[in-house]
N, C-alpha and C positions, 0 to 999 in steps of 0.2 A: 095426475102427472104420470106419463107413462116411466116404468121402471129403466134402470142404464142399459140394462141388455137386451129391448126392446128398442132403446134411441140408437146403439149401437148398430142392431139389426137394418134398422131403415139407414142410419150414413150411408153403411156401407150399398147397400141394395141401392143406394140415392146416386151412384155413383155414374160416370159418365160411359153408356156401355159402348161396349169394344174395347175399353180401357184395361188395363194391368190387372189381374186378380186382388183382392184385398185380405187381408188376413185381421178376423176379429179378434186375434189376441194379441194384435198387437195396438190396438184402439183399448185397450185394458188391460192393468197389472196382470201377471201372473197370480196365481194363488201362492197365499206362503205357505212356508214350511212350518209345519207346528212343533214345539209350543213356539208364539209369538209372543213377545213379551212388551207391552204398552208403554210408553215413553209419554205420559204427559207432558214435561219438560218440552221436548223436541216439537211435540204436536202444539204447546203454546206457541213458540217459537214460530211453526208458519202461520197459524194462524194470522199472528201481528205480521209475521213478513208481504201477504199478499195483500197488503194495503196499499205496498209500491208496486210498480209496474212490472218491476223482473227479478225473482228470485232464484240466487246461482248457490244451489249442490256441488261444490268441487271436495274431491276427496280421492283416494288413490279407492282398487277394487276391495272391494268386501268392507269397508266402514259403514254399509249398512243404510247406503241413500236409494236404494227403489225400495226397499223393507219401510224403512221413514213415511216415503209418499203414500207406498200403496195402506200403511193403514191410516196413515193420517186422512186418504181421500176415503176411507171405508169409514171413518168416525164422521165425517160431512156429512157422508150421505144415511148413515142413520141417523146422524140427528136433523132430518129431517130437507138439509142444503142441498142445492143442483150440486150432483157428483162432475168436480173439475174434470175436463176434457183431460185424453192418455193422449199420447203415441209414445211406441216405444221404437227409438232408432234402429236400426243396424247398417252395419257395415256395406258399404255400396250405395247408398242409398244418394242419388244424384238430386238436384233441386228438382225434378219431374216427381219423381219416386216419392220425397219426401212431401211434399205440395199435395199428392194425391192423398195421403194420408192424414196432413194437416188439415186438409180439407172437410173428410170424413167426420174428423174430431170438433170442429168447430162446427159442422150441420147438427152430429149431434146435439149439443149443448142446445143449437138453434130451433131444434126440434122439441128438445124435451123441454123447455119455454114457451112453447106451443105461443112461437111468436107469430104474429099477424101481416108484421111488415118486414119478415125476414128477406133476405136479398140472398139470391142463388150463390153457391160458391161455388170457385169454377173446380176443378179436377186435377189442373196442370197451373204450372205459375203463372200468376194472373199478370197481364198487363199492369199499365199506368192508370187507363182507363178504369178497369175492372178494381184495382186496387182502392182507387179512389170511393166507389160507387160502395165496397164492402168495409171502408173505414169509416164512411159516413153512417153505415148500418150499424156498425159496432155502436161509436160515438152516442147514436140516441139508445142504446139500452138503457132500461132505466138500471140493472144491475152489473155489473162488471163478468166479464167472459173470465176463466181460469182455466187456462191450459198446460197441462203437465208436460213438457218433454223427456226423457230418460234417452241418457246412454245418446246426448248429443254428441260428446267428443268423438263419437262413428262418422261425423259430418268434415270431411276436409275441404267440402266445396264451401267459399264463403255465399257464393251466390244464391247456394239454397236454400238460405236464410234473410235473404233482401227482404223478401217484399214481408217477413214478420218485421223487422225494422223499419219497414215502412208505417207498419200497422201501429207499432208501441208509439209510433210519433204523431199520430193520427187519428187516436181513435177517445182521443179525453181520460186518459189512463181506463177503458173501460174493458181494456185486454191485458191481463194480470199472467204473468211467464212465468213457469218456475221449472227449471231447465236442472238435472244434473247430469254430471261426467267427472271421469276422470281429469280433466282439464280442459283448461279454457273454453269457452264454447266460440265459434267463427262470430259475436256480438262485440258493439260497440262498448266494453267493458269499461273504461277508462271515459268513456263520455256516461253514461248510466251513472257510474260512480258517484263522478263531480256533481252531474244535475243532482244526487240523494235520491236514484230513481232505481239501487239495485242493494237488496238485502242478500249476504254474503254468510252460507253457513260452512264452515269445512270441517279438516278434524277434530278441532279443540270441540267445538259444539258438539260435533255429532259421535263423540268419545263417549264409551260408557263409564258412567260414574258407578261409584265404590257400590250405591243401592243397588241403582240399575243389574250390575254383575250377581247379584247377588240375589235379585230376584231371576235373573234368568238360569242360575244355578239350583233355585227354587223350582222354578217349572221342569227343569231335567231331571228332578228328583236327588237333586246332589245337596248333601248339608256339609258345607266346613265353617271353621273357625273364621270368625274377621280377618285375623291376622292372613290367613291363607286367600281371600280377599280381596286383601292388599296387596298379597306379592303376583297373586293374578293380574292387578291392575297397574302396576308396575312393569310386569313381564311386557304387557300386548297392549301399555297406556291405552286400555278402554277402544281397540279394534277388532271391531265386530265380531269378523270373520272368524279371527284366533280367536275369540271367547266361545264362542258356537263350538268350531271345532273341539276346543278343548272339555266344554260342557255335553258334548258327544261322549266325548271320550272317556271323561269321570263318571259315567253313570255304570261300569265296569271295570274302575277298579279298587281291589281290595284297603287301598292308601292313599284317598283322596289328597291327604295336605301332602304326602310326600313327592306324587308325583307333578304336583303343580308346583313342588321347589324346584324339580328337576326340569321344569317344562321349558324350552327354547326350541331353536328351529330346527334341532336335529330329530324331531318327531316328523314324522313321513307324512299327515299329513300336510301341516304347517309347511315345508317346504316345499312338497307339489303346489302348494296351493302360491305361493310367493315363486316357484320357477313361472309359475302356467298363465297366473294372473297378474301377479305385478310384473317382472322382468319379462315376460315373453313377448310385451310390447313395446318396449326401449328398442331404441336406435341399437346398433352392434357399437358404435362408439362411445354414447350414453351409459349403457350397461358396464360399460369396460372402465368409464370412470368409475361409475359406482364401486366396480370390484378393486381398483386398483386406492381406491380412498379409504374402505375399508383397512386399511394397513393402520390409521388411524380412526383416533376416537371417536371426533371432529374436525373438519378440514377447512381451509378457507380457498380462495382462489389461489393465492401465492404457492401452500403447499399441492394445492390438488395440480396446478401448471407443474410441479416440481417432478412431481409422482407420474406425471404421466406425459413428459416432455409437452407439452402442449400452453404457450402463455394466454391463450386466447378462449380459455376454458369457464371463463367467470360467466359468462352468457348462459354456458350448457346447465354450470351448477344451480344459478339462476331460475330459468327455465325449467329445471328438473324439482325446484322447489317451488317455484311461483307456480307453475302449470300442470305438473305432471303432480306435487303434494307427497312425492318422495323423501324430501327433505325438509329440516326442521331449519326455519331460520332463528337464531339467538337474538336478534334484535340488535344487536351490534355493529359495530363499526370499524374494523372492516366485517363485515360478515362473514359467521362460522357456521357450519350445517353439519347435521348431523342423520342419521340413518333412524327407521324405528328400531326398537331394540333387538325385533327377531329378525327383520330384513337384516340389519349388522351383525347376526348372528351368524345367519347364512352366507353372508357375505364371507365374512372372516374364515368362515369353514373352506370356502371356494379358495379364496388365498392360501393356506396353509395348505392345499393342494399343488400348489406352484410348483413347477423345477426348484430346488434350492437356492441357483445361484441367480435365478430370475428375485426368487421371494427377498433374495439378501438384496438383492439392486435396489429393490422396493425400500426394505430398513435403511439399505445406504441414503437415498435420500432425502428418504424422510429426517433421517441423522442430521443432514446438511442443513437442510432448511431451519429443522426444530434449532437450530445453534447458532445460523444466521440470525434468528429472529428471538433472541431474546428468551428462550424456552429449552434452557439444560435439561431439565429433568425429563421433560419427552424425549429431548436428543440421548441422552444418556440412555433410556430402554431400547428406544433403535439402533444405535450404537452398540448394544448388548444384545439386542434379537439376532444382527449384523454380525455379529462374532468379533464387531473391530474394538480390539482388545486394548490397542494403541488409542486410537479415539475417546475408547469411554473414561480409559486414566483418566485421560488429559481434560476430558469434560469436570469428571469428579474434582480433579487435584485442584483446576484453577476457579471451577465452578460453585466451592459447596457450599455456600453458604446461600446459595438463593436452590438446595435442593432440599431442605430440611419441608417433612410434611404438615401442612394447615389444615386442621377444620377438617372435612369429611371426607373419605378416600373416595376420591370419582374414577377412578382408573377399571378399564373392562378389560375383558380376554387374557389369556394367561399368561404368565409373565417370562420373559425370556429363560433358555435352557443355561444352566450354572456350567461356568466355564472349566476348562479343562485344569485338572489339579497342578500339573505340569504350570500352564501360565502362571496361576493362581503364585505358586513358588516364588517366580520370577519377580512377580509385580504384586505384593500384599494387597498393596494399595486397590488394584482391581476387585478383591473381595471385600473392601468398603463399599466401592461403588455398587459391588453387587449388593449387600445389605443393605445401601440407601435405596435401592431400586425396589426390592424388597418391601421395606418399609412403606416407601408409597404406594404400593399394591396394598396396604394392609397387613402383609405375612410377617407378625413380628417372631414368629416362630424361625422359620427363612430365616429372617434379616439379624438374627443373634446367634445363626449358625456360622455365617458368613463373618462378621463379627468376630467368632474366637476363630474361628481359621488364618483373619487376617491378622489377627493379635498371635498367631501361631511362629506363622512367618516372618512378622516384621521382626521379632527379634534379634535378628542375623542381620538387618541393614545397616551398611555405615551411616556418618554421621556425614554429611547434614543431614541428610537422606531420617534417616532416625528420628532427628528432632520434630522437624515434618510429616512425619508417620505419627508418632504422636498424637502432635496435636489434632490431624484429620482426626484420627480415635480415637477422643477423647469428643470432637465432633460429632464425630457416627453415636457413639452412645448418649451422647443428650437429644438426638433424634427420636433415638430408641424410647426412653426414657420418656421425653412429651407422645408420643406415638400411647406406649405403657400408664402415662394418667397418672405419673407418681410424681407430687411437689418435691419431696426431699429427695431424691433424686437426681429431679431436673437441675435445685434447684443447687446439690454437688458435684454434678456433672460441668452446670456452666460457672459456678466459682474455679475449678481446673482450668474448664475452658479460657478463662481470664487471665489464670494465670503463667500462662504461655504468651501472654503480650509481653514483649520486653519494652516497649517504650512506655514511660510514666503516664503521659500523656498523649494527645496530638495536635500537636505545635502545631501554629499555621504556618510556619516553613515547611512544615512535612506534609501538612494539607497542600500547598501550593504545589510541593514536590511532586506529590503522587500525580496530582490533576494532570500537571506537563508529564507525565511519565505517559500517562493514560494517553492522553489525546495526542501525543507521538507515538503511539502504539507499544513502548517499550515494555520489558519484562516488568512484572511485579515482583516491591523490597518489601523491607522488612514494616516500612511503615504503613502500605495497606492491607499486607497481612492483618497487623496488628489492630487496625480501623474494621477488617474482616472480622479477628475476635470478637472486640468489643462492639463493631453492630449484632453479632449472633449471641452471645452469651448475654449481653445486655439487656437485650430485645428479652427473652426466657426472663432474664430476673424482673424485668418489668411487668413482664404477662405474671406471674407467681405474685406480683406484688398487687395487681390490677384484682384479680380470680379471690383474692383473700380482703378486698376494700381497701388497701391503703392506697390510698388513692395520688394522693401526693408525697409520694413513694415511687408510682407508678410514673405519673405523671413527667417526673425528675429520670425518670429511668428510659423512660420511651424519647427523652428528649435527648440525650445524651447520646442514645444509642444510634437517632433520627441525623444525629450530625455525623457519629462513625458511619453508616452508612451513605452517607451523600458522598464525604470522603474516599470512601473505597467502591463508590458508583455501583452500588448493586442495587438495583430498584426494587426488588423483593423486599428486601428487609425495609428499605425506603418507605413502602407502601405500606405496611402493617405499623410501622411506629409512626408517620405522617397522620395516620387514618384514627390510630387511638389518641394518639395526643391532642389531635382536632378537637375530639371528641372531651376529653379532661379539661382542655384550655376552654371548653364554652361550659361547664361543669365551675369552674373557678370564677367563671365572669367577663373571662377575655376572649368579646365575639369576634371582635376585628379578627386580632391571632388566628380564632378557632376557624372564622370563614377564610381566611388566606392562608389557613395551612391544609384542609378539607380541601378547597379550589386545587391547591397543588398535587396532595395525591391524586383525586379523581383525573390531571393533566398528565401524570406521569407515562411512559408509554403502555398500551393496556397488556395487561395479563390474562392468561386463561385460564379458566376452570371454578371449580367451588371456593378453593383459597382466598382466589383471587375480588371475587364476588361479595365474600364474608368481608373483608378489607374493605373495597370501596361504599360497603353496606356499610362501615361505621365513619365515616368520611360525609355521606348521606345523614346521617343521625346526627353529626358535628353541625352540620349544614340545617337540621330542623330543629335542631336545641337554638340556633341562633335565630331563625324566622319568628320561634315562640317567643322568646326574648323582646322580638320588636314587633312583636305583632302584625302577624301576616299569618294567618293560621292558612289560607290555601297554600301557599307556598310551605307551610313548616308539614303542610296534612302528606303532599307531592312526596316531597321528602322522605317522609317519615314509611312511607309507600316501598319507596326504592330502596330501606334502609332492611329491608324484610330479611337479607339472606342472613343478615349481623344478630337476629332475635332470638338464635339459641345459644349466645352467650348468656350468661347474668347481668352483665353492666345494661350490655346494648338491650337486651329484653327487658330488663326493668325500667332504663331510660325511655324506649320508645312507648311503652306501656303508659310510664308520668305523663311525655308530652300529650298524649293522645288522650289522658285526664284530665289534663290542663284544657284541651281542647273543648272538650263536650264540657267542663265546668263554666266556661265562656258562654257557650252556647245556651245555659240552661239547663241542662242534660244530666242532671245530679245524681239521679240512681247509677246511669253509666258511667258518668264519669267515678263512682265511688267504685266499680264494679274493676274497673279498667286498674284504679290504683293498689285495690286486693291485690290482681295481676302481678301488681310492679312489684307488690313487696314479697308476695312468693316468688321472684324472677331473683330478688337481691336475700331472699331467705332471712339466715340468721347471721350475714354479714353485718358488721359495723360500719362505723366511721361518716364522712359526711354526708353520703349518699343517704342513709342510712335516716339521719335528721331531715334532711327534705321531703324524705318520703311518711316519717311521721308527722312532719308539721302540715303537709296537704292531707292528711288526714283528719288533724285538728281543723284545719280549716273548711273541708269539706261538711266537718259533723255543726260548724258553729254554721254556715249557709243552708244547711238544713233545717236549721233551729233546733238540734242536740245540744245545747252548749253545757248541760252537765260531763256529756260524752267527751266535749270538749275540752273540758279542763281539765279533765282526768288524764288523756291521752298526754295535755303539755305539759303539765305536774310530772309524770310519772317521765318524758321524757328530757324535759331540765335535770331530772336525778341523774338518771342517766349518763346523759352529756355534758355535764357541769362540773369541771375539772377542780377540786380547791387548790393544785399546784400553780396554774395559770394566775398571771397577773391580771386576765381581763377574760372577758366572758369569751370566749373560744366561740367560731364559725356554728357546729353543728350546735351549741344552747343558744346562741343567738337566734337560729333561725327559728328555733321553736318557743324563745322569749317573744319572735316578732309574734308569729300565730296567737299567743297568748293573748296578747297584748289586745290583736282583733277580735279576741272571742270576748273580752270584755266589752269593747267597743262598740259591740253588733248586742251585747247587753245590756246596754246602758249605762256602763260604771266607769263613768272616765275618770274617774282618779286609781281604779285600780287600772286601767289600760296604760296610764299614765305612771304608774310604779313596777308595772312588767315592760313595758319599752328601754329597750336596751337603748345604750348612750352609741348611737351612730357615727359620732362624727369624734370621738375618741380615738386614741394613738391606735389601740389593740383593734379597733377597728376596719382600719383600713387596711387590714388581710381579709377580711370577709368578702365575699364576692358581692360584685358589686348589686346585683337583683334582691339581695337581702338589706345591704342598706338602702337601698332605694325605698323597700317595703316600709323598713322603719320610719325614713323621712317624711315618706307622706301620711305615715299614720299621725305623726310626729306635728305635720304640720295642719291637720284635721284637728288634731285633738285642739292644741294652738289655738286655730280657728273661732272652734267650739267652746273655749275658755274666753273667747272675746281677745284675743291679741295678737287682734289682723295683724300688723307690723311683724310678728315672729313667724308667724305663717307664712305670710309673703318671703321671708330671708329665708325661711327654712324651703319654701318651694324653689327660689331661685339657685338654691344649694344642691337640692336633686336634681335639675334640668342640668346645672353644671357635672353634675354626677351622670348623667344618662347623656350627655352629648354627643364623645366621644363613641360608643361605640354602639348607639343606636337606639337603645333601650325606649320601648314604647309601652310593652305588656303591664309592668309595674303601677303605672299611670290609669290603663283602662280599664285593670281588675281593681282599682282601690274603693275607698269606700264611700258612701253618699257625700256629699258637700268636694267633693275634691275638682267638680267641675265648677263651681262655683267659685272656687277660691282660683281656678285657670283663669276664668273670664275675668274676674277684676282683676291678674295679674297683666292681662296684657293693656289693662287700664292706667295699673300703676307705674309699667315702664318694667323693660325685661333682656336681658341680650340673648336671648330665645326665644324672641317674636315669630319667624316660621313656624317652630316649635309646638310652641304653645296654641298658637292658631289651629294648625293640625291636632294637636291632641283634644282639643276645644270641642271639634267637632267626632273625636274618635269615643269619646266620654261619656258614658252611656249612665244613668241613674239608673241603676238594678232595680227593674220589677220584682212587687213584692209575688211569691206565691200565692198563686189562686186557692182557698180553702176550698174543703168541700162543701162547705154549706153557702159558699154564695152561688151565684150565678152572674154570667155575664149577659150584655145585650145579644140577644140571638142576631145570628147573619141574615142582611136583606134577601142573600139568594147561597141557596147551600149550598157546598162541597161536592161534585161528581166524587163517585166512589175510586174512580181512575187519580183524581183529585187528591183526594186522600190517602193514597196508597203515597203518593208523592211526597206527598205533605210529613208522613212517615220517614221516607228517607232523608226529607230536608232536614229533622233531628243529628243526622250522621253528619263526617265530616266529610262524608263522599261528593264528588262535583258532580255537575250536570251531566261530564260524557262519562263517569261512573254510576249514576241513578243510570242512566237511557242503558248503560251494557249490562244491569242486573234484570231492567225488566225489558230485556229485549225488544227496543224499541229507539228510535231515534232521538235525536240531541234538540231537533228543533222540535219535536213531540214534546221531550219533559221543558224544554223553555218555556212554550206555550202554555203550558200547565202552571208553570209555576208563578209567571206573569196572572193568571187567571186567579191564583191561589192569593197572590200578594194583592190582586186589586180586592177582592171577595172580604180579605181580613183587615184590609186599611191598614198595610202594613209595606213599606219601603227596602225590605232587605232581609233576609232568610232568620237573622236570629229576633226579629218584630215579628213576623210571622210565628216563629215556632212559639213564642211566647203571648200572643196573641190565642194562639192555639190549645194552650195551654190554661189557660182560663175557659175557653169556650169547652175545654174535657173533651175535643175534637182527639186529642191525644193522650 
């Protein structure tokens, strides 16, 4: 087989003479620049890609897509594969120009297959005729042609790309594309798509990961810390070009970690290379959005028309993300984009170059908009960058209770200039705002300067004025205060705060009142004020009550608070007590509640930012505590997914950790699921209370399905002591649930009379505060045990007692995890007559008899035909609770790929559904 730069030599020599000169380096990569640093990952990645007919490289310049090809096409051809065909585009290049070259590329290949029935290619764009005659030649390959393009987005003619669109249509997929650019290429992108005939890598993909960085800081001879790493990887989110550069850069200086804390675009490289490369091929109107959005974080169409007079601008912002890969889209709805960190870098420097009263036009309105739309506290910094000193009062005075900061400071670029002492005199109040403003940057240092200045001043203001100065300040410092991480604190700050409510309560005449005040647009009294209080201070002593486990505490707190703010219509605070109570009312039992109060925050109108996100994460987590409840583990797994930003709380980490125990214990999955519930209880730590008993009684029960059951009884001994109050007239929720577990670790032992004298009395007065998934546990064990004593008749009453218990709000799970005989005792009930004949029908067939564990000393029947190894990779993931387009996006491959696989997997094991399978599997030691 003749070598590439041999087949090279003949294309071009093969060419049509008198024709155009040919240039052999542009029939093959350039040479890289060393060190090169190997990306297995990436190079898996196309390998699986060129299975399909056209694989698309988009990514803005320097992420690192001809560096990709050219060595992923150098690993082909040492191990031994026909080196995929090059061209490499440039600019000008007309469908004649390009065709001559494409031509070149595909002889070669043609050539170095030393094919027999090659068919001439012509030089210039080939007719209908000729195209036909060289589609048919492709077609009978016996192996598929692989043709690289690079640097197609130089192509603005779409014509010069026909007759390859002729060809991918026409040749039995035996012509495989792998095309990059900065955007889109002149192909049927949106028809490729849908057929499933186009693999799509951009920057999430082709981002260097935390190793990757770190090996390439390896080969420049650079050593830092992880930590240092990660803020690399953070700085330049894993693009390229700024890692290169900057790994240039570090191999000469004295303070590697410190100059990569300092690193952004105000380094000369970095911003030649973002003038010359990315912005010096935007449009002049493109670019000027870009620069004028910069003024913010994130923009969306509304504000970027606002920013830059223009309502017709959603296209461009669009386009500058869909195609050009400048912009991040958030996934949301309306759509918010966002800059890379060091392009926003740049950007932001370019602005703060502005005339002054150009750059205040900018803050001005952005002010407007951020306050039209529901978002004070951005309107408040531009209103404050703005210098309008009137404006930001008025935001602060009547806004503040949706400006207090949540969860993690997202705020970038530095925070507006501190207003002049003189104002400041005038209007204290101004120096709260400025301290809130503060705050949400982070600077609690700032934000307590601003703080006693304002407590300086206000001293001298009359009254009413005073009274209202106040209580703002006593506001501003339980900001500070949650900002600062101190309970007692917070927790003095919002009892003050409270008590600057003068009304007792809130009457629903004063509820009604306020509403008509509102939706007349009139000023606000004294009674939404006072709704403003107690949704803000209440909210704190709920979160203090929540952070410490009392839960129903919390619980009472967040509800209370959930009703003052609907009253004084602040959707902020709405959101955060809506989202945790969702979250407590499916904790207690009450899914209905929990999914219609969860549905309602997730509707409320959206908010922006990390706050905003950690909120609808635990709304999410209300929403998959209730799917686990009724058994629907895809929908609770979904869920539980979306609920990710809420996972560095305690509750919400501990909670989504159980469900996702609960999960893989369904599945079989016992080591994980035991793994996953360590998790949860390091998540709730050395917290009490009821969470607290859930989380040990799924440990009792995990060790008794293990067959630990000494480990078992230890763990519900030692926590009955524990939770077992001698003041209480009846056995309290958190010993209850760990009497139930008891009770089944006997029963999975064989001693029904002791399972039988640890079963709590269910259907008892003190009972019926327990939530409802714990008496359900008892009943059916209740009605098993029953059973098993021979007294069908009590069993039957006691089932029809739980099904009456699980009706209302859905409960299925209780029913599926129970213990052997409880489907047996279903089927004769819909024999004996039931008014939960749908019901029962359904759980009939949802009622699985638990396979026993496979020992190791048996053996199962070996399979008629075994496992592909691709197979079993599969069969791996089917243990998780990942779906099928989660397996296809781990192993980078398509949705109808892992189908077929798993269809193949299920026929192989005689198994009907992923948990017969994995358990089927499981016996054969396949896993």
């Amino acid at each position: 087989m003749p070598d590439d730069r041999s087949a090279l030599r003949a294309a071009v020599s093969a060419r049509t003479p008198g024709g155009p000169p040919l240039l052999a380096s542009r029939l093959s990569p350039a040479v890289l620049p060393e060190p090169v640093v190997l990306r297995p990952r990436l190079a898996r990645l196309l390998d699986d890609a060129v299975a399909r007919p056209v694989t698309l490289l988009r990514a803005p310049a320097g992420w690192g897509k001809t560096t990709l090809l050219a060595s992923w096409r150098a690993v082909v051809t040492q191990s031994g594969g026909p080196a995929p065909a090059w061209v490499s585009v440039e600019a000008g290049d007309d469908a004649d120009r390009l065709w001559t070259y494409l031509a070149a590329a595909l002889r070669s290949i043609v050539d170095v297959a030393a094919d027999p029935a090659a068919t001439p290619i012509p030089d210039r764009p080939p007719g209908p005729d000729e195209l036909e005659v060289l589609a048919a030649a492709l077609a009978a390959r016996e192996r598929p042609v692989v043709l690289v393009l690079d640097d197609l987005h130089r192509v603005t003619d779409p014509a010069a790309v026909t007759g390859l669109e002729f060809l991918l249509r026409h040749t039995e997929q035996r012509l495989r594309l792998v095309v990059a650019g900065r955007s889109g290429p002149p192909l049927a992108i949106q028809r490729l798509r849908l057929a499933g005939e186009l693999t799509e890598i951009g920057p999430d993909e082709l981002a260097f990961t935390g190793d990757e960085i770190a090996d390439l800081l390896t080969a420049h001879g650079v050593a830092v810390p992880v930590a240092a790493v990660r803020r690399l990887r953070q700085r330049t989110e894993g693009w390229a070009a700024a890692l290169r550069i900057a790994a240039l850069a570090l191999r000469n200086q004295p303070d590697p970690e410190r100059w990569i804390e300092q690193f952004g675009a105000d380094q000369p490289e970095i911003a030649g290379y973002l003038r010359e490369e990315v912005l010096a091929g935007l449009a002049p109107p493109d670019r000027e959005l870009l620069r004028r959005a910069a003024v913010a974080d994130t923009v969306c169409a509304g504000l970027a028309g606002a920013l830059t007079g223009d309502p017709t601008v959603e296209g461009r912002l669009s386009g500058l993300a869909e195609d050009a890969g400048l912009l991040h889209h958030d996934g949301g709805r309306p759509a918010w984009y966002r800059c890379h960190p060091l392009l926003a870098d740049l950007l932001r420097r370019e602005v703060g170059r502005l005339p002054t009263d150009e750059l205040r036009d900018l803050h001005l309105r952005a002010a407007g908009w951020y306050s039209g739309n529901r978002r004070p506290a951005d309107a408040l910094r531009h209103a404050l960058a703005a210098e309008d000193w009137v404006s930001a009062v008025d935001l602060f005075v009547t806004r503040w209770p949706e400006l207090a900061p949540d969860g993690r400071i997202d705020r970038v670029g530095p925070p507006p200039a501190a207003p002049p002492p003189e104002t400041v005199a005038q209007n204290p109040e101004l120096a709260l705002a400025c301290a809130v403003d503060r705050a949400l940057h982070g600077d609690r240092e700032a934000a307590e300067a601003q703080l006693r200045l304002a407590a300086e001043h206000g001293r001298a203001l009359p009254e009413p004025r005073q009274a209202r100065f106040g209580r703002l300040l006593i506001a501003v410092e339980l900001t500070l205060a949650r900002l600062a991480g101190d309970p007692a604190t917070v927790r003095a700050a919002a009892v003050r705060l409270l008590a600057t409510a003068t009304a007792s309560d809130v009457a629903a005449g004063a509820v009604a009142g306020v509403q008509d005040r509102a939706a007349a647009g009139a000023p606000r009294g004294d009674a939404s004020d006072d709704a403003d209080v107690r949704a803000v201070a209440g909210t704190e002593l709920a979160r203090l009550a929540l952070d410490a486990g009392e839960l129903t505490e919390a619980a009472d707190g967040f509800a209370a608070s959930l009703t003052a703010a609907r009253v004084s219509g602040r959707l902020r605070p709405e959101l955060v007590c809506a989202s945790r109570w969702a979250v407590l009312a499916a904790l207690r039992g009450q899914l209905r509640v929990a999914e219609g109060a969860a549905r309602a925050a997730l509707a409320l109108p959206p908010c922006q930012g990390w706050s905003a996100q950690l909120d609808c994460g635990y709304a999410y987590l209300a929403l998959g505590l209730v799917a686990l409840h009724r058994h629907q583990p895809a929908e609770a797994a979904a869920n539980l997914a979306l609920a990710a930003p809420a996972g560095g709380d305690p509750l919400a980490g501990a909670l989504a950790a159980w469900c996702r125990s609960n999960l893989r214990q369904d599945e079989g999955d016992l080591v994980e699921a035991h793994r996953l519930l360590v998790e949860a209880r390091e998540c709730w730590s050395e917290r009490a209370g009821p969470l607290a008993a859930w989380l040990l009684a799924a440990d009792v029960d995990l060790h008794g399905a293990r067959g630990d059951l000494s480990t078992a009884r230890e763990l519900a001994a030692a926590g009955m002591t524990r939770f077992t109050s001698p003041a209480a007239a009846g056995l309290t929720f958190p010993a209850a649930v760990l009497a139930v577990a008891a009770a089944r670790v006997e029963l999975r032992a064989g001693d029904l009379h002791a399972a039988a004298r640890l079963l709590p009395d269910w259907a008892a007065g003190p009972a019926t505060d327990w939530p409802p998934a714990v008496r359900l546990d008892a009943a059916l064990l209740d009605a098993v045990l029953a059973a098993r004593d021979g007294d069908e008749r009590r069993a039957g009453r006691t089932l029809e007692q739980a099904l009456d218990l699980a009706a209302d709000d859905g409960y299925r799970r209780p029913f599926t995890r129970a213990e052997p005989g409880l489907r047996h005792l279903l089927t004769a009930h819909l024999d004996t007559g039931t008014a939960h004949w749908p019901m029962v029908s359904e759980l009939v067939r949802a009622v699985d008899v638990p396979a026993e564990p496979a020992l190791s000393g048996t053996s199962a029947a070996p399979l008629d035909e075994p496992l592909t190894e691709r197979e079993l990779t599969i069969l791996r993931y089917l243990q998780s609770i990942l779906s099928n387009v989660e397996i296809a996006a781990e192993l980078s491959v398509s949705v109808n790929t892992v189908k077929t696989h798993v269809r193949n997997i299920y026929r192989k094991l005689d198994a009907t559904r992923r948990r017969d399978a994995v358990r089927r599997a499981r016996e054969l030691h396949l896993i």
